[in-house]
C-alpha positions in Angstrom: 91.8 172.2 45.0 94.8 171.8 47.2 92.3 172.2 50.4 89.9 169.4 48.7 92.8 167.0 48.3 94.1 167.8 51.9 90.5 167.2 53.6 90.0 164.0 51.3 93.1 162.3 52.4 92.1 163.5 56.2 88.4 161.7 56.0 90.1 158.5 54.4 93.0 158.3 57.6 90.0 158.4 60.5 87.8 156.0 58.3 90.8 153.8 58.1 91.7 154.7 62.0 87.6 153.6 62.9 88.0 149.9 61.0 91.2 149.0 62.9 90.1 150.2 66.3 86.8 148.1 65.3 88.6 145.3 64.8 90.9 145.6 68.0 87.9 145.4 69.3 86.3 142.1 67.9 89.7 140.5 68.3 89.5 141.3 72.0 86.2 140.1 72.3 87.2 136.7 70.3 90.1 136.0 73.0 87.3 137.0 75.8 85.0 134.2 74.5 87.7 131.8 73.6 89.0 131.6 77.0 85.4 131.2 78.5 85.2 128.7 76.4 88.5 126.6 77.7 87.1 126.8 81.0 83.2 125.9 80.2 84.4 121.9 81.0 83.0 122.3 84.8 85.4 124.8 86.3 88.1 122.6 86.1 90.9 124.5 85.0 90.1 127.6 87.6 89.8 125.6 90.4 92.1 125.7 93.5 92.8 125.2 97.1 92.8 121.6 99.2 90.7 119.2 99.6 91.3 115.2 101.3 89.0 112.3 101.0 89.6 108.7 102.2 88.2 105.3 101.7 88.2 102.5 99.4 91.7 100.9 99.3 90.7 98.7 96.4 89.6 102.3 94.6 92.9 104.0 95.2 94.7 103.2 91.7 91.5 104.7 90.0 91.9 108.1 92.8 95.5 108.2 91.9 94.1 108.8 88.2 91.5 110.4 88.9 93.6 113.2 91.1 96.5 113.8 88.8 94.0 114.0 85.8 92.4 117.0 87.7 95.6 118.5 88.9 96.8 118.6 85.1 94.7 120.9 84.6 94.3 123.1 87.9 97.7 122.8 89.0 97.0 125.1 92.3 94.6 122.6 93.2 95.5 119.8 95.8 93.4 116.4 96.7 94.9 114.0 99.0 93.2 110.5 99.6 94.0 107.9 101.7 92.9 104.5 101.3 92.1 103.3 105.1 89.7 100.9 103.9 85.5 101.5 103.2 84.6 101.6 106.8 87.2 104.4 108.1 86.3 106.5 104.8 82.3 106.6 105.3 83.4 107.2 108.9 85.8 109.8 108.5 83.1 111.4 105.7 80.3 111.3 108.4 82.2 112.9 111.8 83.6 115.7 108.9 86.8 114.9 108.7 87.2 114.6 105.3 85.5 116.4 102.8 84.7 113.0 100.1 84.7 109.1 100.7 85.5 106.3 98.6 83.5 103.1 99.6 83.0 99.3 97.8 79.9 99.2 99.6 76.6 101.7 100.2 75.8 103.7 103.4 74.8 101.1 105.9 71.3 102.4 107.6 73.2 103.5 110.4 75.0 105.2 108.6 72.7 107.2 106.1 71.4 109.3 109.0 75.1 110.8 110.2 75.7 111.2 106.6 72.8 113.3 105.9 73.1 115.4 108.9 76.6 116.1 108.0 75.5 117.3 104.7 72.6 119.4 106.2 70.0 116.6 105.0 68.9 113.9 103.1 68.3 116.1 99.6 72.1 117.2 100.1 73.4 113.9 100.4 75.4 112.4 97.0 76.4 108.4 97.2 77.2 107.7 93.7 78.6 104.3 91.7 82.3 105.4 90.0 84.2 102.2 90.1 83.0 98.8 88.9 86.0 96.0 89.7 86.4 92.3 89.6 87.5 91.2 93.2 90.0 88.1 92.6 90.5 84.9 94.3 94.3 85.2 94.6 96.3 82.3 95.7 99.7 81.1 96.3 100.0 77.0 95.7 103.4 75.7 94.3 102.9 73.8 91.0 99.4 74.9 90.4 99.2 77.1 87.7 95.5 77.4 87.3 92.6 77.2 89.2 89.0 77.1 89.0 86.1 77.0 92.2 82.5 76.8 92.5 81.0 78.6 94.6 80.6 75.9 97.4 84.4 74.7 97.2 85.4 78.3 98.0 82.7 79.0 100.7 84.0 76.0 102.9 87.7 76.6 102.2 87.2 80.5 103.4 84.9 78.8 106.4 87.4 76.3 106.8 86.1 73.5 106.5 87.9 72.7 103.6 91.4 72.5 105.1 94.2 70.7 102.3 94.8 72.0 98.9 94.4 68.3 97.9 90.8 67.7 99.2 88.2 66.2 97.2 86.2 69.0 96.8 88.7 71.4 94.7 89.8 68.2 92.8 86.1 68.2 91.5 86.8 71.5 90.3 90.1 70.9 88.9 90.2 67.3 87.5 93.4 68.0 85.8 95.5 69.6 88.1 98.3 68.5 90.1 97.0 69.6 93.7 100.0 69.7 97.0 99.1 67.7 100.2 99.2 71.2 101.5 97.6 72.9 104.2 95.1 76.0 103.0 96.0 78.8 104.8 93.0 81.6 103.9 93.9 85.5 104.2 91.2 87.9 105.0 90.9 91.7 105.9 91.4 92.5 109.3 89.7 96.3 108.8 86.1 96.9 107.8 86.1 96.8 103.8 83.5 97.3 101.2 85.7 94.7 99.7 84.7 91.9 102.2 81.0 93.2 102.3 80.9 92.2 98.5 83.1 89.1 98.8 80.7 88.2 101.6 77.7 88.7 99.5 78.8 87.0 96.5 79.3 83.6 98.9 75.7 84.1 100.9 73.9 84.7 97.6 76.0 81.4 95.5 76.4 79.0 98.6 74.0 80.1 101.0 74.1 76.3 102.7 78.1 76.2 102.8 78.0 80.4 104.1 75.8 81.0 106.5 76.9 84.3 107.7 75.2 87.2 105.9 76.9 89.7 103.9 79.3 92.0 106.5 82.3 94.2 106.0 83.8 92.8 108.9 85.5 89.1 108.2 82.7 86.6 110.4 85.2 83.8 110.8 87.6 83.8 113.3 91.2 81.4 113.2 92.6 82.5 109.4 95.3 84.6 108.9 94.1 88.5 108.9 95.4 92.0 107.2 94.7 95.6 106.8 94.0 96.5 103.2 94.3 95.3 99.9 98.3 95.6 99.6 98.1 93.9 102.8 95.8 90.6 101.7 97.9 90.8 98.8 101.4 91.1 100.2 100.4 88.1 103.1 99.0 85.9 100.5 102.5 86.5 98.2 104.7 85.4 100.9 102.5 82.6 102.3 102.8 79.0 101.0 99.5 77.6 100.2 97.3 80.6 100.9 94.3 82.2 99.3 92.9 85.6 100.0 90.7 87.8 98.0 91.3 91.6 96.1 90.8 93.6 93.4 91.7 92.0 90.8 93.9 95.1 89.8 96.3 94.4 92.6 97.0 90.7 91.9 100.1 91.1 90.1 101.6 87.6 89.8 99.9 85.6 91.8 97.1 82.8 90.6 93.6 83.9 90.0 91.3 81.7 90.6 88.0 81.2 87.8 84.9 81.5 89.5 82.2 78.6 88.4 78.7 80.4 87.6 75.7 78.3 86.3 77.6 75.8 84.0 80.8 77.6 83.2 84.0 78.9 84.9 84.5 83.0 84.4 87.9 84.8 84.9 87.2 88.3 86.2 87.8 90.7 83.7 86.2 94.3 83.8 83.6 93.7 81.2 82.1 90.7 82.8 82.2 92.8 86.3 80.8 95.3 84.3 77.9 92.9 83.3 77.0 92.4 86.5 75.7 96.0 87.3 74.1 96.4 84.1 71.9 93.1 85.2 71.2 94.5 88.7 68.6 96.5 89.9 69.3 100.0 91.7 68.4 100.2 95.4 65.8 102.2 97.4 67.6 104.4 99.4 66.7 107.4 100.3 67.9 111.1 99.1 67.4 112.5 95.7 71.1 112.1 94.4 71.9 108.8 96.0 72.5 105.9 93.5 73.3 102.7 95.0 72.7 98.8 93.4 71.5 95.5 94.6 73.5 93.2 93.0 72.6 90.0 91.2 75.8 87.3 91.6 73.9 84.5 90.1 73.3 85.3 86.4 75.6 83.4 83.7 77.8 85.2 81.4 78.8 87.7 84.4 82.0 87.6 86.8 79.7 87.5 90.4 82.6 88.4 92.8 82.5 91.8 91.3 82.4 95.5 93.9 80.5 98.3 92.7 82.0 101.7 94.5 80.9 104.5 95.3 82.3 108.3 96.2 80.1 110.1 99.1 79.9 113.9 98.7 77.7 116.7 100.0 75.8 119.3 97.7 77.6 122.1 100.1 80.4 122.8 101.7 81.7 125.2 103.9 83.4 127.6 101.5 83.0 127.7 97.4 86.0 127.4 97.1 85.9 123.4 98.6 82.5 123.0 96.3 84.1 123.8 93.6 87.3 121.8 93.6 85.1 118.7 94.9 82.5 118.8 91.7 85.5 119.5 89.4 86.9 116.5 91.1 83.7 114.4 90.5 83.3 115.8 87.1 86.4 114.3 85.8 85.9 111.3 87.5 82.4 110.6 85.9 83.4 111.4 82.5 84.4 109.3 79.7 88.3 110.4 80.1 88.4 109.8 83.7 86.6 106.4 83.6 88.9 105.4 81.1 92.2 106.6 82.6 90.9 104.6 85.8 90.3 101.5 83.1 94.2 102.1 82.1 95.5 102.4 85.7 92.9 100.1 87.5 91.8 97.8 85.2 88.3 98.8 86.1 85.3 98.4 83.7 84.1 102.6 82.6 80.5 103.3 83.5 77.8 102.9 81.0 76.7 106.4 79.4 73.1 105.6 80.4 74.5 105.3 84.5 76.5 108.9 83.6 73.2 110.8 82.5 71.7 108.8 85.7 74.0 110.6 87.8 75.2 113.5 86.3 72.8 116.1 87.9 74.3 114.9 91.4 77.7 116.1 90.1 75.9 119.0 88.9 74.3 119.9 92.3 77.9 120.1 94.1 78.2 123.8 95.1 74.3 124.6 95.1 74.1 123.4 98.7 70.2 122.3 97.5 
């Protein structure tokens, strides 16, 4: 009986031995699928290394977002960008200096080509819209707190042929305000900007018999006053006296913003009527499965017209995985709904419509296929 007992109580120990070992087991498997789980959001939280873009000044409060939201998350991970203005990012991007580019305006055709080539072709190419922004008409007149232009009135002040602050014209536009015998003293960008191309296509498309110049990222008016950058259109119109420039609206700070007449009505620029504006305009044909770029429409009421759409330029492949992977965690964060709107918080910028994210979300997705 004694041996019974004894081989009983032996049987029940290894049964009870076999359930906890099984369930040493399953709790290692839980934690093994749990943490694949925390990093199934794009490989964002393993990624690592360096990676430096440059571009868009008007985009760098978004970037600044945009980078520390990654780097929350993948602190070995380091982006740089430096905002040297549209032109010196899409040419940095194409002679490989950098490995991403912010721009306010699309691949011009002479460009597309370099591009291409420098991603190993056209199907490897990515040129997607991230960044939808008001650009303001910022000014600096004593004693006039508001300020409202048509489309005309602005064309021939930024021509100059509108020279005093108290012409006729703007007191059309502003028939109670209390305009300065004053000399206008316009600020543009001295460096090639996606902000000038669409400040320049906003005037050609509203005024096209007061602008006659077409649509160029290069200012076509010589004898104004000129500087490199937003902060620097910004900080020359800020310590002017009676000047007007133009910048994302995000950067005006104190200064007057001007409302832009459209149709029948003066609009302030505000990030949903900027956003308007894209959701009203029809995308472009350019070439390359996963570029997205827009033709915009600055005529149609109940939008803010002087409004950039800009894009980030990116390859498919890259020289190491390492680099893919950090630049499509990078673009995945800045496409989704948290980075748009920590951009929105920091930038002012209007978030991207989920219909343009499913647009370009397989161009995010092909970043590190190198196809």
């Amino acid at each position: 009986m004694m041996i019974k007992r004894l081989l009983l109580v032996l049987a029940l120990v290894a049964a009870l031995a076999f359930v906890v070992a099984g369930c040493g087991d399953a709790n290692d498997s839980s934690s093994g699928d749990s943490g694949a789980a925390a990093s199934s959001d794009g490989g964002s939280k393993e990624v690592s290394g360096n990676s430096a873009g440059a571009g868009s000044s008007a985009q760098d409060a978004a970037m600044q977002a945009w980078i520390a939201g990654l780097q929350s998350t993948s602190p070995d991970a380091t982006v740089s960008y430096d905002p040297v203005g549209s032109g010196g990012g899409r040419e940095q991007f194409v002679s490989g200096g950098v490995d991403f580019a912010g721009s306010d305006s699309a691949l011009a055709d002479d460009e597309l080509k370099g591009a291409q080539d420098r991603c190993g072709g056209p199907d490897n190419l990515i040129e997607i819209p991230v960044y939808v922004s008001p650009i303001a008409v910022i000014y600096n007149v004593p004693g006039v707190d508001t300020l409202q232009l048509s489309p005309e009135t602005a064309a021939k002040i930024f021509n100059q042929k509108i020279t005093n602050w108290n012409d006729a014209a703007i007191a059309a536009d502003n028939p109670d305000a209390k305009l300065p015998d004053l000399r206008i003293s316009p600020v543009n960008r001295s460096d090639e900007s996606g902000t000038t191309a669409n400040f320049t296509d906003w005037l050609s498309q509203a005024a096209p018999k007061d602008w006659t110049y077409p649509p160029d990222g290069n200012w076509p008016v010589k004898g104004g006053e000129a500087a490199e950058g937003t902060s620097g259109v910004v900080d020359a119109v800020k310590n002017g006296k009676g000047t007007i420039g133009y910048a994302d609206e995000s950067q005006a700070g104190e200064l007057g913003v001007a409302k832009i007449k459209v149709g029948s009505e003066y609009v302030a620029p505000s990030a949903d009527a900027a956003a308007a504006v894209l959701d009203k305009s029809k995308e472009s044909t350019d070439a390359g499965k996963y570029v997205f770029t827009f033709t915009l429409d600055r005529k149609v009421e109940g939008t803010y017209p002087v409004t950039l759409v800009s894009y980030q330029i990116a390859c498919t492949k890259y020289d190491s995985a390492d680099k893919g992977a950090l630049v499509k965690a990078l673009y995945s964060y800045i496409i989704s709904p948290e980075g748009q709107d920590a951009a929105a918080k920091n930038a002012g910028s209007a978030p991207i419509s989920d219909q343009l994210r499913q647009q370009i979300q397989p161009a995010v997705d092909a970043i590190g296929s190198g196809s």
